[in-house]
C-alpha positions in Angstrom: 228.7 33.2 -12.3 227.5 33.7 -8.8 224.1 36.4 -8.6 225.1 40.2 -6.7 222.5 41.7 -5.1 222.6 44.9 -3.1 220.2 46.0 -0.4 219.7 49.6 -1.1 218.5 50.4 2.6 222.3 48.8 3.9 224.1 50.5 1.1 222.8 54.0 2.4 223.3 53.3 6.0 226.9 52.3 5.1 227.3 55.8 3.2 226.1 57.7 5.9 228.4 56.3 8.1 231.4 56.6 5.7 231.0 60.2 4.5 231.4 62.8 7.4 229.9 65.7 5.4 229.7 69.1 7.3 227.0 70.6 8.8 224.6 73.4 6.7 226.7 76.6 6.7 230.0 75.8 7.9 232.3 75.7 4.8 231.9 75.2 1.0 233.4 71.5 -0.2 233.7 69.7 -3.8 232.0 66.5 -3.9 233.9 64.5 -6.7 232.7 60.9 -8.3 231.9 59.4 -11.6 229.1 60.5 -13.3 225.3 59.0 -12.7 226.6 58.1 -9.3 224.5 59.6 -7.1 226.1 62.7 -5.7 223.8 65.3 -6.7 221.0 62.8 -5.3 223.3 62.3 -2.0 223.2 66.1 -1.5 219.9 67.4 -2.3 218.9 64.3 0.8 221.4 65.9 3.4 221.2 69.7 2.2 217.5 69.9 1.0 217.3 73.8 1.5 221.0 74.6 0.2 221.3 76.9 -2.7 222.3 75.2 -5.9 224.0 76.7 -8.8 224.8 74.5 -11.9 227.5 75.8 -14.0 226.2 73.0 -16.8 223.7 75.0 -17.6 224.8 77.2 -19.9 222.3 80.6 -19.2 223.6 79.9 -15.3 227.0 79.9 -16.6 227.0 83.2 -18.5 224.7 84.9 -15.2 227.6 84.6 -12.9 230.6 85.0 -15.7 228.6 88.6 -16.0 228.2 89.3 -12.2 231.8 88.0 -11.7 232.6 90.9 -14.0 230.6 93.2 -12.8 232.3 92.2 -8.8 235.6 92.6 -10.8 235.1 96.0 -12.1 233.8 97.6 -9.5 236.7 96.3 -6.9 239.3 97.4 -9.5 238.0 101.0 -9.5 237.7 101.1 -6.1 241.1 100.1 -5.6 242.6 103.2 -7.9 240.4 105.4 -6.0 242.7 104.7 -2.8 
């Protein structure tokens, strides 16, 4: 069975060049893959000062379920005060 190898340095470069990801603040995107790919390592390199919420987390989970509802009920109540 013939040896693969992979230079890491080409593999990158060839990513780069293959995804066109947007620029820092233009629009919000899903990144999708396989897990223990890469794609959280991929971003934190091209976005290293982007906000980052992990809904795996479970405590992170419920905070913004609550503020969700919280955003819910206040827009509800403002819409029967029309």
């Amino acid at each position: 069975m013939p040896k693969i190898t992979c230079n890491i340095q080409v593999m990158n470069e060839y990513y780069k060049r293959k995804l066109r990801l947007l620029g820092v603040g233009s629009e919000t995107f899903f990144l999708w893959g396989a897990r223990q790919t890469g794609k959280s390592t991929l971003l934190k390199k091209i976005y290293p000062r982007s906000l980052w919420i992990d809904l795996l987390k479970s405590e992170e989970y419920r905070r913004y379920i609550d503020i969700l509802n919280i955003f819910a009920r206040k827009s509800l109540n403002q819409k029967q005060d029309l």
